[in-house]
Every structure is written in C-alpha cells, then in structure tokens.
Backbone as CSV, one residue per row, in Angstrom:
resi,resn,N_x,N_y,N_z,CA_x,CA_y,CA_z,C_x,C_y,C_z
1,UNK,9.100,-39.941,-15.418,8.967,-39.302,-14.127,7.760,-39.894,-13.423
2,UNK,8.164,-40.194,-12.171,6.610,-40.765,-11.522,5.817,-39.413,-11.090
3,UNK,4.394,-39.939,-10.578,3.741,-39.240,-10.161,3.946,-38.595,-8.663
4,UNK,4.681,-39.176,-8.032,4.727,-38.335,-6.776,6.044,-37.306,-7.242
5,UNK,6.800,-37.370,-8.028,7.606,-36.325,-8.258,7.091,-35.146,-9.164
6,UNK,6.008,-35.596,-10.108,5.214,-34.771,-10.977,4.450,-33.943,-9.759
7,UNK,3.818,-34.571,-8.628,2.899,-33.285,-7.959,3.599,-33.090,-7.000
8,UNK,4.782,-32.701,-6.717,5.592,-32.274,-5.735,5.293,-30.322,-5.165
9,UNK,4.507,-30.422,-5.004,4.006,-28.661,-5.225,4.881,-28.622,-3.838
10,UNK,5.252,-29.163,-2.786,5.885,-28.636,-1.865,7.976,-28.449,-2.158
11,UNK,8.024,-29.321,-2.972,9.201,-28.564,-3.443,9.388,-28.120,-4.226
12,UNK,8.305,-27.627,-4.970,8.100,-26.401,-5.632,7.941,-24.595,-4.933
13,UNK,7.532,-25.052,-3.500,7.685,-23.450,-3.441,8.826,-22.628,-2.974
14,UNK,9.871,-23.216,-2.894,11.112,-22.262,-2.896,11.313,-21.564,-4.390
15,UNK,10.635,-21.944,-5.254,10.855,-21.384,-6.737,9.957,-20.380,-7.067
16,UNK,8.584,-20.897,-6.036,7.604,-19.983,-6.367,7.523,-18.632,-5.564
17,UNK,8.271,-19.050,-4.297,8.659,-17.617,-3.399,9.472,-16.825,-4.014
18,UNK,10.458,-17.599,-4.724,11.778,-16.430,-5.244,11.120,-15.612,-6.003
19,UNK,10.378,-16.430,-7.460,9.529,-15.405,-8.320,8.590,-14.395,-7.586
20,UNK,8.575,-14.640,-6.930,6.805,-13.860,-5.770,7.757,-12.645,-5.349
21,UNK,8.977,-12.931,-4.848,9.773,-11.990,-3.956,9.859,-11.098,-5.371
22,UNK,10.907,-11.083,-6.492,11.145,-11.005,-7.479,9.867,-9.730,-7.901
23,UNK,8.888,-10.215,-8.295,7.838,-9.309,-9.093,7.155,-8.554,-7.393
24,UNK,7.106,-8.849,-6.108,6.549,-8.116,-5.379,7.928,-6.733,-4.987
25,UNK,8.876,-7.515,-4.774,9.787,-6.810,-4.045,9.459,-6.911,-2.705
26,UNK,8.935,-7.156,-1.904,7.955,-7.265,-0.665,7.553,-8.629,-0.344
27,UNK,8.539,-9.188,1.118,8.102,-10.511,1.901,6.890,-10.662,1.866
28,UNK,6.130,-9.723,2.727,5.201,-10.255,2.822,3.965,-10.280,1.856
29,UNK,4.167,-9.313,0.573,3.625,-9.378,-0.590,3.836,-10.514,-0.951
30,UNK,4.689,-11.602,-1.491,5.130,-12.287,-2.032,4.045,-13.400,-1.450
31,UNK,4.618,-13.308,-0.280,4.160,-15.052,1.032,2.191,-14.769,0.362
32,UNK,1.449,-14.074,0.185,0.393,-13.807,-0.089,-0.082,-13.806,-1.717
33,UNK,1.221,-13.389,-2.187,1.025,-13.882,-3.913,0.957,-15.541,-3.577
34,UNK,2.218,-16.102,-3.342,2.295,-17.581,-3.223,0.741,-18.279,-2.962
35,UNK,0.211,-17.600,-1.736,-0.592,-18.856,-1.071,-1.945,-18.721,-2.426
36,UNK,-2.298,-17.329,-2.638,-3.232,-17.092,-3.603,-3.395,-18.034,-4.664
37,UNK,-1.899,-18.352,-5.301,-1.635,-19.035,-6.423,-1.690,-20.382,-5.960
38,UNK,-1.754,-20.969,-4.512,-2.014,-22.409,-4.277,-3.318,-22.281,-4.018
39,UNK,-4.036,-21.447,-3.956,-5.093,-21.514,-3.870,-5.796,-22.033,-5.125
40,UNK,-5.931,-21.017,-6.350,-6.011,-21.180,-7.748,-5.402,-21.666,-7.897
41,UNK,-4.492,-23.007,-8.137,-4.209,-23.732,-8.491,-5.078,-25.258,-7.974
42,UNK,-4.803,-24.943,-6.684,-6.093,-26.146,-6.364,-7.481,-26.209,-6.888
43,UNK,-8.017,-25.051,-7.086,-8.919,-24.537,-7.743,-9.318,-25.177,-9.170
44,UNK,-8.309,-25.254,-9.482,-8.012,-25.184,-11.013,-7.723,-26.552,-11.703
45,UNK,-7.336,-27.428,-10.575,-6.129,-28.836,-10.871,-6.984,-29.635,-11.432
46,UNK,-7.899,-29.727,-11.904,-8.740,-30.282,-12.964,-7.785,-29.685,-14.300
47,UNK,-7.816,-28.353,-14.820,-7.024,-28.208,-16.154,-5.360,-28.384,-16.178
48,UNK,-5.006,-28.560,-15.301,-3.620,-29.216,-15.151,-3.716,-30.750,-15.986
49,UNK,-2.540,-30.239,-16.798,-2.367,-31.874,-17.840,-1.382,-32.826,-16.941
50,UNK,-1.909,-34.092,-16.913,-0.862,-34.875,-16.106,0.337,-34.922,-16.507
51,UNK,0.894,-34.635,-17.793,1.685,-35.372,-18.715,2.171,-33.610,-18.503
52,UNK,1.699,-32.628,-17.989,2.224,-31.104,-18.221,3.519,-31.032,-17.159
53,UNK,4.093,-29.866,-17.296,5.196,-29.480,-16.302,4.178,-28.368,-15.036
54,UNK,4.250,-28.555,-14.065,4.055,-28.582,-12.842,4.061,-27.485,-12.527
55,UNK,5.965,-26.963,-12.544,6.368,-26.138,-11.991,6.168,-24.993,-13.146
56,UNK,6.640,-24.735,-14.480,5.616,-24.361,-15.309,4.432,-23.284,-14.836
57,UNK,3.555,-24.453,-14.766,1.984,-24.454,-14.620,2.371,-23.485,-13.573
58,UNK,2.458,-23.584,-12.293,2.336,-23.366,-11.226,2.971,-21.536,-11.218
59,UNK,3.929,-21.531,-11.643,4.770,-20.185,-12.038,3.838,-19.016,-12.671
60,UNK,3.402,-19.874,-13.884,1.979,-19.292,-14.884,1.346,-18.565,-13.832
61,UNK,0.537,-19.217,-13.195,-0.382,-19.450,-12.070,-0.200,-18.068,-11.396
62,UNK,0.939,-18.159,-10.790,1.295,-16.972,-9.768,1.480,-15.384,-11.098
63,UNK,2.467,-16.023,-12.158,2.487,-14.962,-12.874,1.468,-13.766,-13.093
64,UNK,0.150,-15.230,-13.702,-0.895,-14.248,-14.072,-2.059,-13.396,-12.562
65,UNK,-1.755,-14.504,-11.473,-2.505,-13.665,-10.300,-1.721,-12.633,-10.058
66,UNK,-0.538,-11.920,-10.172,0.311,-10.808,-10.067,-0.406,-10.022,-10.821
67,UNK,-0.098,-10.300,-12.222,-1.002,-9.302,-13.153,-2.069,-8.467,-12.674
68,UNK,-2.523,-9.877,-12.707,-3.952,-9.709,-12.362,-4.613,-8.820,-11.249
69,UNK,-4.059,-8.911,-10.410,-3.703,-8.242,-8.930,-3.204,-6.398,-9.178
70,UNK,-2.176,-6.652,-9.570,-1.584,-5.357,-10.363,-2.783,-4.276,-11.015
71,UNK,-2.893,-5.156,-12.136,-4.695,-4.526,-13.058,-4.974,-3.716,-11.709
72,UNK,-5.861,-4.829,-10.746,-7.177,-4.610,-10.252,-6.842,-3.185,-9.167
73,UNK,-5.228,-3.142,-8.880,-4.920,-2.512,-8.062,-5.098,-1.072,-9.060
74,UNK,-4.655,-0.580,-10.170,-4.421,0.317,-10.983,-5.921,0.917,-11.411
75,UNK,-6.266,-0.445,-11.425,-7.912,0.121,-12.177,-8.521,1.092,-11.010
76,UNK,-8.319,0.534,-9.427,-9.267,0.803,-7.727,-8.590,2.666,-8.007
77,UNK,-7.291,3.093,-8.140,-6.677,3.743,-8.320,-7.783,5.049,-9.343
78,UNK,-7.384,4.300,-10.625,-8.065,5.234,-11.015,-9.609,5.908,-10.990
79,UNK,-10.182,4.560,-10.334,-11.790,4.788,-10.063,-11.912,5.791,-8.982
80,UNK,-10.774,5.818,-7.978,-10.827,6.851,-6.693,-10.191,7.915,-7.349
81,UNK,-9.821,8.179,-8.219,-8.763,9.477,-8.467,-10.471,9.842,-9.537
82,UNK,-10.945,9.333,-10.012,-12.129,10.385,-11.182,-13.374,10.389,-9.734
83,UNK,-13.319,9.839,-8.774,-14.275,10.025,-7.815,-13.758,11.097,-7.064
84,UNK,-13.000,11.449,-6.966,-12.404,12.068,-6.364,-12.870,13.782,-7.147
85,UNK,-12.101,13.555,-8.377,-12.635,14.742,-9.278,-13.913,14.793,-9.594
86,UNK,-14.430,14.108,-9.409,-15.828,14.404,-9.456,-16.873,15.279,-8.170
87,UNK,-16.133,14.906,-6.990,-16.376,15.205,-6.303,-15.985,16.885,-5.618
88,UNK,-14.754,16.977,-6.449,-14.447,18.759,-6.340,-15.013,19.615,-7.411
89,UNK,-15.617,18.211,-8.198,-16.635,19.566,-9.316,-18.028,19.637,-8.676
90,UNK,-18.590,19.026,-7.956,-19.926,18.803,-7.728,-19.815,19.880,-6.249
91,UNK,-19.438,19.275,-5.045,-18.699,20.332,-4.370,-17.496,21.282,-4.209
92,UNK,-17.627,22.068,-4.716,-15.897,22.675,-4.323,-15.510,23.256,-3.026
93,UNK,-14.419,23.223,-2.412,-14.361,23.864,-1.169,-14.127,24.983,-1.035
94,UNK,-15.137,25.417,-0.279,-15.493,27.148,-0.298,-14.751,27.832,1.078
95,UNK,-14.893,27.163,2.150,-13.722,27.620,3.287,-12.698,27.010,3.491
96,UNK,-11.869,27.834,4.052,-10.464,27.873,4.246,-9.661,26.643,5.181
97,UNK,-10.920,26.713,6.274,-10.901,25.405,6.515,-10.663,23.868,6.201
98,UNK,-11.345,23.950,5.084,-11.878,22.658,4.310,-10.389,22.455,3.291
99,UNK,-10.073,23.630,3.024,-9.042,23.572,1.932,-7.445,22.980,2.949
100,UNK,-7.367,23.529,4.175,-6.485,23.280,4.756,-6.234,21.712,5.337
101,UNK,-7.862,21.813,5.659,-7.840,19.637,5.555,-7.534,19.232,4.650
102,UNK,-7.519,20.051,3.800,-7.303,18.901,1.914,-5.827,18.661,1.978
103,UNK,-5.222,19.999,2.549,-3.670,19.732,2.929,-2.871,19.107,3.203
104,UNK,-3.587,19.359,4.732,-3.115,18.099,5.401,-2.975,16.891,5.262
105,UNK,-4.503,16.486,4.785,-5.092,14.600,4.109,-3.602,14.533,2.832
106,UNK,-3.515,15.521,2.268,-2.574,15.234,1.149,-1.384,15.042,1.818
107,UNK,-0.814,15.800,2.300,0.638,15.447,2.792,0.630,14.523,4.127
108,UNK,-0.486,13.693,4.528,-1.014,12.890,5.193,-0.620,11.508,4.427
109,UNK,-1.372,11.203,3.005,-1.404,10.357,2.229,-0.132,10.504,1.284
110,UNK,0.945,11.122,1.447,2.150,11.038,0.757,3.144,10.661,2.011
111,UNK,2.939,10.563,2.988,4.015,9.719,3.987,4.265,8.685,3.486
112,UNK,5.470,7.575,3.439,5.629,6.713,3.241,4.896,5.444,3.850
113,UNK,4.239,4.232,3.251,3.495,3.853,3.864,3.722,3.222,5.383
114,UNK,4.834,2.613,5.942,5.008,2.460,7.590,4.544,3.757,8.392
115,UNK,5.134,4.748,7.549,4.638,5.781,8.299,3.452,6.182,8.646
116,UNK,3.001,6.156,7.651,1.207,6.753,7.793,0.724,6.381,8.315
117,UNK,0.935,4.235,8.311,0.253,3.658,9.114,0.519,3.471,10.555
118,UNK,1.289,3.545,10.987,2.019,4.149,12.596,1.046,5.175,12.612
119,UNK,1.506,6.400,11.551,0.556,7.528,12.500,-0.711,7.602,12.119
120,UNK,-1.478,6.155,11.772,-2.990,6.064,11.766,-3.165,5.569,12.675
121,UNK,-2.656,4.209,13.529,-3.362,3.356,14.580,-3.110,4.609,15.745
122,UNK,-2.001,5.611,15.732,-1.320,6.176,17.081,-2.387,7.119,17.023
123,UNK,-2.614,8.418,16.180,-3.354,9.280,16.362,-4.480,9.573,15.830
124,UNK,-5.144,8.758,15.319,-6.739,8.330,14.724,-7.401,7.013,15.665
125,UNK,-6.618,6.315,15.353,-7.161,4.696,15.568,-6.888,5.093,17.731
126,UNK,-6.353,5.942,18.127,-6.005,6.011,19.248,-5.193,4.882,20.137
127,UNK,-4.525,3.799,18.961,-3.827,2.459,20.077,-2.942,2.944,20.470
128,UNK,-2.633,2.754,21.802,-1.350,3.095,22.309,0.228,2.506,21.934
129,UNK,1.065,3.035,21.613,2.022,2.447,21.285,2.773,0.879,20.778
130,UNK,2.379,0.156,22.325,2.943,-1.464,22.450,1.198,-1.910,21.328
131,UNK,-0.011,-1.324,21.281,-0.790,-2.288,20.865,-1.036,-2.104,19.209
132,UNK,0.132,-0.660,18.757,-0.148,-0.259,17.691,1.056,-1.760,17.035
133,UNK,2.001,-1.809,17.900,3.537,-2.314,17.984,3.153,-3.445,17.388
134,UNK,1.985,-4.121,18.114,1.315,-5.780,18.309,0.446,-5.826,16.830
135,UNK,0.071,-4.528,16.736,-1.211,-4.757,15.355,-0.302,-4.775,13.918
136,UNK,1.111,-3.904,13.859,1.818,-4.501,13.136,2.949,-5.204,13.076
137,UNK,2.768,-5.730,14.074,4.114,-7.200,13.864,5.727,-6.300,14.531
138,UNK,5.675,-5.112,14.903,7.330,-4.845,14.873,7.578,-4.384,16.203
139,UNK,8.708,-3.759,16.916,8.826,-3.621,17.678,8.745,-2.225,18.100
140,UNK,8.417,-2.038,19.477,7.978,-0.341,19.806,8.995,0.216,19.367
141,UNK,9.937,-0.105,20.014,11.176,0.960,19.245,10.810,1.524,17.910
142,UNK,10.934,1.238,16.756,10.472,0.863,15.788,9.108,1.794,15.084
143,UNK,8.022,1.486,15.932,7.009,1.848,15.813,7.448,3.517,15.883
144,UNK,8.208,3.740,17.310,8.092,4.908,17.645,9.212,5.782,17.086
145,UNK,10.076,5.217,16.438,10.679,6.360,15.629,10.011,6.066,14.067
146,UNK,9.136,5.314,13.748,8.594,5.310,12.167,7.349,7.082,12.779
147,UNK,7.009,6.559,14.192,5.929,7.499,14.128,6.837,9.138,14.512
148,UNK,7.988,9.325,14.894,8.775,10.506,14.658,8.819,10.622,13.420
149,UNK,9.954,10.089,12.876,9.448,10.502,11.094,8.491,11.202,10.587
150,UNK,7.677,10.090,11.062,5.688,10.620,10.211,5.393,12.295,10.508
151,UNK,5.797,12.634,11.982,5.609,13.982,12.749,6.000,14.339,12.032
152,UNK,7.685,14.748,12.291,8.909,15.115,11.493,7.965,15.987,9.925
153,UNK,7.944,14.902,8.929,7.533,15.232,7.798,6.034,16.071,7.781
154,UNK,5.333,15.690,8.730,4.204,16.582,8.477,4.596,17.871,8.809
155,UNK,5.266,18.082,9.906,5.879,19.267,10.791,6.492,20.184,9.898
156,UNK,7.495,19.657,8.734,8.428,20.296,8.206,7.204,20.602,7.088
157,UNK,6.277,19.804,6.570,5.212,20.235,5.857,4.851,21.297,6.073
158,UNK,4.296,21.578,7.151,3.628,22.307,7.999,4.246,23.928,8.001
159,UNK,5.466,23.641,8.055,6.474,24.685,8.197,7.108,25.577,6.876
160,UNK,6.644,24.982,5.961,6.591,25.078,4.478,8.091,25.008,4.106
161,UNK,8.534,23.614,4.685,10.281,22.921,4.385,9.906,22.124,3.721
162,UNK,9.061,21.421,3.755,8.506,20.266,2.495,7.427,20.143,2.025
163,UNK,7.596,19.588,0.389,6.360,19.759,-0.577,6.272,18.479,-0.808
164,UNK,4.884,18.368,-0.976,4.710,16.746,-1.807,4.935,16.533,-3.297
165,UNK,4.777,15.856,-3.111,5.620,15.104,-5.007,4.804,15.397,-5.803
166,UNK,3.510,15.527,-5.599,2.828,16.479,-6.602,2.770,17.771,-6.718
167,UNK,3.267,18.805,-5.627,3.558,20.239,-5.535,5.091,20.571,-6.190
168,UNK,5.579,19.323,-6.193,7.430,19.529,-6.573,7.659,20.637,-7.414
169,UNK,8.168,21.786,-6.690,8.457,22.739,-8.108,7.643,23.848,-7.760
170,UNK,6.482,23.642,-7.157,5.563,24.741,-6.841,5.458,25.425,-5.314
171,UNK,5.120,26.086,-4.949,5.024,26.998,-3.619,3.880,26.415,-3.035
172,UNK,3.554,26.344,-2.067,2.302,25.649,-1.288,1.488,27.330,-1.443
173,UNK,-0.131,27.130,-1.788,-1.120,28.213,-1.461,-0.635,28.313,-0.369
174,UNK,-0.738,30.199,0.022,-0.749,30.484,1.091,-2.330,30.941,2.061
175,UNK,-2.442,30.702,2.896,-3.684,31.016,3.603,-4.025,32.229,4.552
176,UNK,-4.929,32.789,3.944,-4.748,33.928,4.556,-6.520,33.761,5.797
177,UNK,-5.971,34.090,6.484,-6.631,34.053,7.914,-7.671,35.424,7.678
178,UNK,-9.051,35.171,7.796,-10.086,36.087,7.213,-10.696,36.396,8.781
179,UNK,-10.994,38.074,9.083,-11.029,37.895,10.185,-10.828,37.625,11.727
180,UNK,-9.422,37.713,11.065,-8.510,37.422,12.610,-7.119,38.234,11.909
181,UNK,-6.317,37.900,13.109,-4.719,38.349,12.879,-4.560,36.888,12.196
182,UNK,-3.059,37.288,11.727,-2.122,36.116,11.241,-1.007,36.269,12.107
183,UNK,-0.853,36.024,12.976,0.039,36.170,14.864,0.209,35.376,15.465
C-alpha cells in the first residue's frame, strides 16, 4: 500500500461519522465527536505506526474520546447531584416560597432538552423569537411550537396533570398558603 493511500484521513471520515452517529445518536453530537478525534489524532500522529492501519487507529481514537467524554459527562453529574445535597443539608428551605422555586426549577429541568432551551433564550435570556430562532439554527415556526410544548408541560405541571420522572408514582406536596386565603 503506498503512502498517500495509508494517510487518506479524508476518506476515512464517512466511516468515522457513521461510528460517531452510531455511539452519539445525535448529528450534531457526532460532527463534534469526529472533529475532536481529528484533533487528537493530529495531536498524537507521532504514535501512529506507519506500517499501522489508519482507519483502525483513527476509530480507536474517536472510540476512546466518546468514552472518555461520556466518563467526564457522568462524573460533572454526579459532582452537581452531592453539591447539590450538600447544599439542602447546610441550608434547608424554610419558606414556602423557596420550596415552590425548587418546583418549578425541577419540572423546569425535566423538559425535554429543545424545550427548555427555547424556553430559556424566550423567557430568561429575553431573545425574541426570530433571534432565539437564529441562536439555535431552526426555524420560528419550530421554535414556537417547541416553546408551546415547554408552556403546555409546565402548565399541566402546574395544574397537578403532570409529575416528573422522579415524582412518578407520588402526589406532588401540597402548599398550603400561610396567611392568606387559598382563592
């Protein structure tokens, strides 16, 4: 085999996208595994054996930055979930208030992710529609029924029609209004 067919890394990445698609499930996960792994690989092309397989190598490459990626994602996970508990032992929430934000943030952070993020740039981030449209790549249409949905589900939350996947099975606390009517 000559050498310009041995470093052919450009017709190598239709093989390396499929695998990328494959373990991401997700285009644009994938297109970002890929470039990572040409990255580290260039990185790297000193321990590449001339006499080695390429495509191989290169597969490896992406394999283990997946992993790897995966790990780092699982590990961030659990470091925020014991920060988290740490943080309701050190403070606990004492008004009713505070507990009802916890609510919300929760069935906030269980939207599916298009959703959430629609209804972060729309009603946090304050972009208007076409610039929320522009910040993620899709079209208003689009935008604006992902951000119905998002309502939708908080609403029916709200309404105590839906539980999050960690309440599954259980009744939402009820809140009782201290000091006022419940009217």
């Amino acid at each position: 085999m000559n050498d310009s067919k041995r470093m052919d890394v450009i017709g190598l990445l239709g093989p390396l996208r499929r695998y990328a698609r494959a373990l991401t499930r997700d285009e644009s996960q994938a297109e970002d595994l890929v470039q990572d792994t040409l990255v580290r690989a260039y990185e790297r092309q000193g321990s590449f054996r001339v006499s080695g397989n390429l495509r191989g190598w290169l597969l490896s490459i992406l394999h283990n930055t997946f992993i790897n990626a995966r790990r780092r994602h699982v590990a961030e996970a659990r470091r925020v979930r014991h920060a988290a508990e740490l943080s309701d032992d050190i403070a606990p929430a004492d008004q009713e208030n505070r507990v009802r934000l916890q609510q919300i943030q929760a069935a906030f952070l269980h939207l599916p992710d298009e959703q959430r993020a629609v209804l972060h740039l729309v009603a946090i981030e304050g972009l208007s529609y076409q610039e929320a449209a522009l910040t993620l790549d899709i079209p208003v249409g689009t935008l604006m029924s992902r951000l119905g949905r998002a309502r939708a589900a908080l609403r029916a939350f709200e309404a105590g029609q839906g539980e999050l996947p960690i309440t599954a099975g259980k009744s939402r606390p009820a809140l009782r209004v201290v000091g006022g009517s419940n009217g």
